[in-house]
C-alpha positions as CSV (number, residue, x, y, z in Angstrom):
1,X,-174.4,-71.7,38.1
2,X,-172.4,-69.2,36.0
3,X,-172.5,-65.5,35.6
4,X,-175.2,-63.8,33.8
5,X,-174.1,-62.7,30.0
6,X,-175.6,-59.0,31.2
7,X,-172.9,-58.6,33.5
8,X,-169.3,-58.2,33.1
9,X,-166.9,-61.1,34.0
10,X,-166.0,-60.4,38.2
11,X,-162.7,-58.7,38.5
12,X,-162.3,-57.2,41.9
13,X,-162.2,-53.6,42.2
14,X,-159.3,-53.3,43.4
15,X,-157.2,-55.6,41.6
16,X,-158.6,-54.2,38.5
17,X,-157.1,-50.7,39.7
18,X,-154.0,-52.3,39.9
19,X,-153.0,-53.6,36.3
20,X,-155.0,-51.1,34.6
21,X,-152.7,-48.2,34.7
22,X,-151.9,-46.3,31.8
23,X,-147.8,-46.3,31.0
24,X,-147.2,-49.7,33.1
25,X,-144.2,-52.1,32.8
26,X,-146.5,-55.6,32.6
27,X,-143.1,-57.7,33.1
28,X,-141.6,-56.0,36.0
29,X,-143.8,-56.0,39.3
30,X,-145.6,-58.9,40.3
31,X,-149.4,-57.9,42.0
32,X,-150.1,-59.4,44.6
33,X,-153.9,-60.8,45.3
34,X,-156.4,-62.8,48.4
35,X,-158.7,-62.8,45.2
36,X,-159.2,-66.1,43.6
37,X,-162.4,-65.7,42.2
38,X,-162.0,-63.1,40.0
39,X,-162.2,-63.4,36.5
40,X,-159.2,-63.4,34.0
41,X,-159.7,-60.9,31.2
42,X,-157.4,-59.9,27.9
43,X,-156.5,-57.1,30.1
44,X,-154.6,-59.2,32.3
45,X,-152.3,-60.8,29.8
46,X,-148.8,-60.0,30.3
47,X,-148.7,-59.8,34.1
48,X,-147.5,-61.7,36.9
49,X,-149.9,-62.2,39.8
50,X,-149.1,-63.8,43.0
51,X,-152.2,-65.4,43.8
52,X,-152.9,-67.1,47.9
53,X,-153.6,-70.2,48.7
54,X,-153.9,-70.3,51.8
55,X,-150.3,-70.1,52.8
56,X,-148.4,-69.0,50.8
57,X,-148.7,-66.4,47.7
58,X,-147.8,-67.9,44.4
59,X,-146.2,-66.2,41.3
60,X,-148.5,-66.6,38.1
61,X,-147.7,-65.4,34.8
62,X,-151.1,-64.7,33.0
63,X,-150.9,-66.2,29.3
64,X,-153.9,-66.1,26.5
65,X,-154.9,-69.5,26.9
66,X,-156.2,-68.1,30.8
67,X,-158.3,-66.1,29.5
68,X,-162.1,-66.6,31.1
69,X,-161.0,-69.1,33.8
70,X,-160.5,-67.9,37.7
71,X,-157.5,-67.0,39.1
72,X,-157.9,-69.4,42.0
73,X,-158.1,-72.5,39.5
74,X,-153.9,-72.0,38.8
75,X,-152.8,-72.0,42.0
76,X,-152.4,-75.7,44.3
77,X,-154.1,-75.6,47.6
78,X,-153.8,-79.1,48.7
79,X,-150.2,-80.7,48.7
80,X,-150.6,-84.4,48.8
81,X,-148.7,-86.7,50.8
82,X,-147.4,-90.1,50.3
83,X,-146.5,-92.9,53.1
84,X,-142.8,-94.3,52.3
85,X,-143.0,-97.8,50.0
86,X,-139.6,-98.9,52.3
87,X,-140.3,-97.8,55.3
88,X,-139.8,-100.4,58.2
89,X,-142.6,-99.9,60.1
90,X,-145.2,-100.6,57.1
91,X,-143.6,-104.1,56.8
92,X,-144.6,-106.0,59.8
C-alpha cells in the first residue's frame, strides 16, 4: 500500500538533517545511512549516500531520474552465485 498524498514522502529525521544544511559542498562528503526506506526527494540530488545492505555500505550518487523511489531499491543485497560449467566433480 503506498503513502497517503496528505503526508510528506518519509525521509528520516536524521538523514534529512544531514543534507539539508545551508552553504554545503553536495560533491565532497559522502553520508552515510542504515535507512533504506526513506524516500528520495529533489533535495537529495547532487549527493553521494552510502547506503547498507546488510554488509557492507555502498556509495550512491543521487541523480533526477531517483527521484520518488527508496533508497534501499539501488543498493544489491543478494550476490548470486554460480556452480562452475567445467568443474570435475559436476561431470560424473
Amino acid at each position: 500500500m503506498t503513502r497517503s498524498i496528505k503526508k510528506n514522502p518519509f525521509v528520516a529525521n536524521h538523514l534529512f538533517l544531514k543534507f539539508n544544511k545551508p552553504g554545503d559542498i553536495r560533491h565532497k562528503k559522502i553520508i552515510i545511512t542504515w535507512s533504506r526506506a526513506s524516500t528520495i526527494i529533489p533535495a537529495m540530488i547532487g549527493y553521494t549516500f552510502a547506503i547498507y545492505n546488510g554488509k557492507d555500505h555502498f556509495p550512491i550518487y543521487i541523480q533526477d531520474r531517483m527521484v520518488g523511489h527508496k533508497l534501499g531499491e539501488f543498493v544489491p543485497t543478494i550476490n548470486l552465485v554460480r556452480h562452475a560449467l567445467n568443474d570435475n566433480k559436476t561431470k560424473k
